[in-house]
Every structure is written in C-alpha cells, then in structure tokens.
C-alpha positions as CSV (number, residue, x, y, z in Angstrom):
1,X,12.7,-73.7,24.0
2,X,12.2,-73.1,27.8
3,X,9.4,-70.6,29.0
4,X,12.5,-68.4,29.7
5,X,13.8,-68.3,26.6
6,X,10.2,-67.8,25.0
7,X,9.6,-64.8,27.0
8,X,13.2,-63.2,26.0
9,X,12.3,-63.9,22.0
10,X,8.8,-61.9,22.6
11,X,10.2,-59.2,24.4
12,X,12.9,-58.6,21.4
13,X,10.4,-59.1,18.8
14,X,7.7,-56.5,19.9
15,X,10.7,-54.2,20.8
16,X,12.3,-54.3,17.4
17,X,8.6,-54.1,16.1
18,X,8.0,-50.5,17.4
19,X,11.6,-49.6,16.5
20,X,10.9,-50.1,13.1
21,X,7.4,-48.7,13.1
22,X,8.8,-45.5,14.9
23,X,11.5,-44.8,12.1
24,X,9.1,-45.2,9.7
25,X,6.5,-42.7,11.3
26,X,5.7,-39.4,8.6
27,X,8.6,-37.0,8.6
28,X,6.0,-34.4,8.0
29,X,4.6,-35.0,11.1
30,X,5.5,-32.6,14.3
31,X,6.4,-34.7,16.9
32,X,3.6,-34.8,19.8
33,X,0.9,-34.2,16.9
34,X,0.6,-38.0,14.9
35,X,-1.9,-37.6,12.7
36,X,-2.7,-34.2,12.4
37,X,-1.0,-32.4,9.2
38,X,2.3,-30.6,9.1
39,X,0.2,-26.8,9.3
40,X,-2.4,-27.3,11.8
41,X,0.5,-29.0,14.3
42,X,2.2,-25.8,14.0
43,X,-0.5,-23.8,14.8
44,X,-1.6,-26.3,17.9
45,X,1.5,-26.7,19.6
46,X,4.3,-24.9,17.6
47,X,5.7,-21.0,17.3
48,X,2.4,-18.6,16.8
49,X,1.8,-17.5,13.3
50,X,4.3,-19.9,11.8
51,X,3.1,-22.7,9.3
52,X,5.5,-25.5,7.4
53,X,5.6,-25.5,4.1
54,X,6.0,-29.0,2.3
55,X,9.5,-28.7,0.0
56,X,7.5,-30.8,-2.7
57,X,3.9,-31.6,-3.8
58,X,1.0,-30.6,-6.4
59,X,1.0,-27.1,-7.8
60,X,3.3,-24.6,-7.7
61,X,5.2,-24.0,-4.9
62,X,6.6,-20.7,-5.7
63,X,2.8,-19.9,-5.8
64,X,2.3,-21.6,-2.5
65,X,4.9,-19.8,-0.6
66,X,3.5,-16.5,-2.1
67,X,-0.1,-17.7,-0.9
68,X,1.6,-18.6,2.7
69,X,3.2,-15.1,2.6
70,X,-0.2,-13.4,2.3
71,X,-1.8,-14.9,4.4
72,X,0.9,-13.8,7.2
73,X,1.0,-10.0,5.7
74,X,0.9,-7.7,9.2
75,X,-2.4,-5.9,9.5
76,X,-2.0,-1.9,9.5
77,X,-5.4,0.1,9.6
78,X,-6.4,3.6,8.7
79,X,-6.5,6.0,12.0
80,X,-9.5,8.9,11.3
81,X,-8.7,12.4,11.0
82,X,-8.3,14.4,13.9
83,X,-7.8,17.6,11.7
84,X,-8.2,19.3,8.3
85,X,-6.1,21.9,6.9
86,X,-8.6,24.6,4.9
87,X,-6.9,26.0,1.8
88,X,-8.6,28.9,-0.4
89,X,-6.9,29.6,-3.3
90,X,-7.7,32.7,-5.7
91,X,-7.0,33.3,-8.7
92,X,-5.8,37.2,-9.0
93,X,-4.5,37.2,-12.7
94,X,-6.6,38.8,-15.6
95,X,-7.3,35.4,-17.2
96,X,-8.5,31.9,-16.2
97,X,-6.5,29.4,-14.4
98,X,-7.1,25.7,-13.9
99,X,-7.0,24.0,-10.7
100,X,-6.0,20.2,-10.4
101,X,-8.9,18.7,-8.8
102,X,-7.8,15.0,-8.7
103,X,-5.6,12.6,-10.4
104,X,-5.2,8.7,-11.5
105,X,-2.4,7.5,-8.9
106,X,-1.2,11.1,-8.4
107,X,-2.8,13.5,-5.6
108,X,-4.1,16.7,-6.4
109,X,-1.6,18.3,-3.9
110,X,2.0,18.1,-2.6
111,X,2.8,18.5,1.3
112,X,6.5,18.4,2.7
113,X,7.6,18.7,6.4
114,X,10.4,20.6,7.7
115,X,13.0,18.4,9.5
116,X,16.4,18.8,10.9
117,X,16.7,21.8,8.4
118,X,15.3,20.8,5.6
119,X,12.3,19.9,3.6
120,X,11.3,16.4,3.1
121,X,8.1,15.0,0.9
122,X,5.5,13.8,2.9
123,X,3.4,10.3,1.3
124,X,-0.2,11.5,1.0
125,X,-1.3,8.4,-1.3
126,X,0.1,5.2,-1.9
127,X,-1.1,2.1,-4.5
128,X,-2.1,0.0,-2.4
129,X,-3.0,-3.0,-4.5
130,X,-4.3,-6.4,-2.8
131,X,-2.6,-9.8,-3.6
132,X,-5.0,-11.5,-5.7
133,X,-6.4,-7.9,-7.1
134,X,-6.6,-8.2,-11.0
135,X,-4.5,-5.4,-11.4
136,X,-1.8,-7.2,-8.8
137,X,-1.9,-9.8,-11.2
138,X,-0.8,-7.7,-14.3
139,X,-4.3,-7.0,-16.1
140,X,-4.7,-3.3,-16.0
141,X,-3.1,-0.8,-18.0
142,X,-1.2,1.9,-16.5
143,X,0.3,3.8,-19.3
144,X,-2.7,6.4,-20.3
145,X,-3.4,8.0,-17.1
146,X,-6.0,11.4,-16.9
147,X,-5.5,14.6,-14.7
148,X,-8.7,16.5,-14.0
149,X,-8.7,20.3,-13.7
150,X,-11.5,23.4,-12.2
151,X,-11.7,26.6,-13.7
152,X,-10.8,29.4,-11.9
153,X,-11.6,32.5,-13.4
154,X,-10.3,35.8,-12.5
155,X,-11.0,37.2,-8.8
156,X,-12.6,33.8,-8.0
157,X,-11.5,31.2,-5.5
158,X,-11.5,27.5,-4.9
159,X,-10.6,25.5,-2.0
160,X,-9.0,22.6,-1.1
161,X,-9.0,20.6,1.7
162,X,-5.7,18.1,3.7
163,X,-7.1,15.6,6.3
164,X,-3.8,16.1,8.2
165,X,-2.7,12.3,7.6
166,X,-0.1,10.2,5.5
167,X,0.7,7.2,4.2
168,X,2.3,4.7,6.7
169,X,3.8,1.0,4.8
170,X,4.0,-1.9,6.6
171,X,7.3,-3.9,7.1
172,X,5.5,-6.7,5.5
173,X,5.9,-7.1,1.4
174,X,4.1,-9.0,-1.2
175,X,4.5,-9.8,-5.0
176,X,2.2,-8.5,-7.7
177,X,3.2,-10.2,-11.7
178,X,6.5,-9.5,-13.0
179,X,8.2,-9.3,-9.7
180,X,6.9,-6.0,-8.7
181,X,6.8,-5.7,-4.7
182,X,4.5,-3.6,-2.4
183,X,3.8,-3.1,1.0
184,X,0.7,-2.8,2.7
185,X,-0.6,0.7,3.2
186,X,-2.8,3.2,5.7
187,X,-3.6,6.4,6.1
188,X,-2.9,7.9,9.9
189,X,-2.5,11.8,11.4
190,X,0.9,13.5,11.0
191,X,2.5,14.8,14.3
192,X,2.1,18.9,14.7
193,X,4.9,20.9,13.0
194,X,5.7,23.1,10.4
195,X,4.5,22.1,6.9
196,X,3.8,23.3,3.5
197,X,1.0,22.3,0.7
198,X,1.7,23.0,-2.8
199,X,-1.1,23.2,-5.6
200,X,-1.2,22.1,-9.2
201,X,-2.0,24.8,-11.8
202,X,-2.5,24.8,-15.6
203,X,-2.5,28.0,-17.4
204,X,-4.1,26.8,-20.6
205,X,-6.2,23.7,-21.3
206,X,-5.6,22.8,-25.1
207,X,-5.8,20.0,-27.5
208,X,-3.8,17.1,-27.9
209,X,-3.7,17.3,-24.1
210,X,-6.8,18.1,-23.0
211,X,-10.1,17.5,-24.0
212,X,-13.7,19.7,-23.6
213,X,-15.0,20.4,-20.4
214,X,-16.9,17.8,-19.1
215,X,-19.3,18.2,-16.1
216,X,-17.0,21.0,-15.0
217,X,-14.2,19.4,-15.0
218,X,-11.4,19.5,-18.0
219,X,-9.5,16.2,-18.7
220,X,-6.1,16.2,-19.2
221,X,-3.9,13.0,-20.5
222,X,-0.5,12.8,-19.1
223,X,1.3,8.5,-20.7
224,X,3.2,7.1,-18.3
225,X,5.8,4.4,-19.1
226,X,6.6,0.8,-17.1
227,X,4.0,-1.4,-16.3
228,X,2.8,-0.6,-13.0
229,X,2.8,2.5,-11.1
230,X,5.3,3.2,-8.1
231,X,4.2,2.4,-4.5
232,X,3.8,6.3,-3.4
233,X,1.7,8.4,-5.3
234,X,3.4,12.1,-6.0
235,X,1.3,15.0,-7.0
236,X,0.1,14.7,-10.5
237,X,2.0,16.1,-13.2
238,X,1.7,20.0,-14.1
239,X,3.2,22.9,-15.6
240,X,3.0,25.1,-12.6
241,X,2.0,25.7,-8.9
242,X,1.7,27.7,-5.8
243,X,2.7,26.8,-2.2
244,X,1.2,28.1,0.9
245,X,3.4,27.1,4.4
246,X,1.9,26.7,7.4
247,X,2.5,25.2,11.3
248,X,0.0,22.6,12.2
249,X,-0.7,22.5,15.9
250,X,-1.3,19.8,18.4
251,X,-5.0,20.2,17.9
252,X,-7.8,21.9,16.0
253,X,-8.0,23.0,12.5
254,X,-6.4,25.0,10.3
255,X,-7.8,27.3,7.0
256,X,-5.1,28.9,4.5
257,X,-5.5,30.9,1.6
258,X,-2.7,31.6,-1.7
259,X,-3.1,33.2,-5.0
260,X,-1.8,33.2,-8.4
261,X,-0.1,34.8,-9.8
C-alpha cells in the first residue's frame, strides 16, 4: 500500500473509532457535562430547580421521587402580627360557664369574613406536618383528642385574644403514609374588613367526658375517627357559643367584649 492509501485507512479508522466511542457515551449524561452525574449537570447548566431522576436503580423509586419532591417544596414563611383583636367575654348567667381555652388540632375560636354577601370561614390553624415527621409517616394516633376549658363563674370575665392572621397553603403538596396529601402552611395578617369571632362554651363539665380540674383547666375528651386529621383546623368541638362581630381596620388594635347568656 502507497503512503496515500496508508493515510486514507488512518483517517477512516480513527474516524470510525470516535463514532463508535460517541454512541456508546452514558445516556445519563447531559450533553456539555461528561462526567459529571445526571443531577449536578442539571443544576450547572440545565433549567433552575430542576433535577433528573434515573427511571431505574437501588431503592425505591417511588420513595426517591417523593424525596426529590421535598426537597423542591416552595418555601412560604410566617409574616408577624401587625394587630391583635382583644375579646372580653363575661359570663352574666347565675351559674358557671366553661370557656374553651385550647384544643388538640382544633382552635379555641372560630373567625369568618364577610365577602360578596356572605360569610365565609376564615383558616386560623392548619396541620402542618413535615415530610419525614413521625407523625407524616403514620405513627401517632389521632383518634383520642382532649379539649381544655376555664371556669367562668357568674359576673366574671375572661379574655381572649386573635393575632389578626390566617393560615395561607402553598401550591406545593407532599405525601404523608397512606396517601394522605398536605400543603405547606404559614400564618400571615388578614386584609381589614368586616369580621366576626365566635367562642366555644360548655355549660356543664361531667364525667365520661370530662375529667377533674386540673391546674385550672378541665379536660374534656372528644374520639375522632380516620387516621389523620384534616389539613385546616376548625374550632374544637362544643355544645354552645357566643359570637361578637366586628370591622378590623387598616391599622391598630382592636378590644371586644360578649356575654352569655
């Protein structure tokens, strides 16, 4: 062979050589990034906030695409108070009354805003519970929950006080066991308007319900059914109540008062 022909031979060999080494290159591999893995060549030179996820490898990749999904959850943050709405309640009967103080995932009070004509419930507490929390993952029990009341005896007063904020849920979702979806949570102020509080009463405190006073607080047990509770906390459960309505301004505080009966 010539030194032509030699030349033409090499040229065709090293050209089929890289041919063959580029087709055989790692599909996971983003094109521009050789070398680096699949995640950090999204991140370098890829869409922001996006990260491949390999169809197939160890573990479980239902649990790695729920991992991925968390880590990618939207941050939403808690705004401070810019107000508090004062509420004195009295209790004008002849015989004691019992005031819910606070609740497992229920809030001690109700508050609706008026809007285009009617009155809508306004989110004051949500469950909130993080991905990897223990209760997320199915290991707490939600079916015995406790409601704890004041005394209120007759001519006496108690008050209450609303931070002027509600829940707001991110757009973003995540799974806790069993399927069970919730949203990322925070607490931020309300716009001014016209509102209305309503507060949870018990006229007697008795057994099987309710136990003895304890540190000036009665116990009440209210069972729940299903296994977790619902993303928005309502006002725990009671027999009766009182609402006080009210327009919340732009700025400053406001202070209330209500009786029963």
């Amino acid at each position: 062979m010539n030194h032509f022909g030699t030349a033409v031979f090499l040229n065709l060999w090293i050209s089929l050589g890289l041919v063959v080494a580029l087709g055989c290159s790692d599909p996971n591999e983003s094109p521009g990034q050789s070398g680096m893995p699949a995640s950090e060549a999204a991140g370098a030179g890829g869409t922001a906030g996006t990260v491949d996820t390999p169809a197939s490898g160890d573990g479980d990749a239902g649990t790695a695409d729920s991992e991925a999904d968390d880590a990618q959850l939207e941050p939403i943050e808690d705004l401070p108070s810019t107000q508090s709405v004062r509420i004195e309640f009295t209790n004008d009967g002849e015989a004691p009354v019992w005031l819910l103080d606070w609740g497992e995932q229920c809030t001690r009070f109700a508050v609706e805003s008026y809007e285009n004509g009617a009155w809508t419930a306004l989110p004051i507490g949500a469950n909130s519970l993080e991905p990897d929390d223990i209760c997320c993952e199915g290991g707490c029990d939600w079916s015995n929950l406790w409601h704890y009341f004041v005394e209120v005896p007759p001519g006496q007063s108690a008050s209450l006080e609303w931070d002027a904020r509600a829940v707001v849920l991110s757009d973003d979702t995540y799974a806790c066991a069993y399927g069970v979806e919730y949203r990322p949570s925070a607490l931020q102020p309300v716009a001014p308007g016209r509102y209305r509080i309503a507060l949870g009463l018990r006229l007697e405190v008795e057994a099987p319900d309710c136990q003895e006073e304890d540190k000036g607080v009665v116990p009440c047990t209210v069972i729940e059914s299903g296994s977790f509770p619902p993303q928005i906390e309502s006002m725990c459960e009671v027999p009766e109540s009182v609402t006080v309505e009210f327009q919340l301004p732009a700025t400053g505080d406001v202070d209330l008062s209500v009786s029963y009966p």
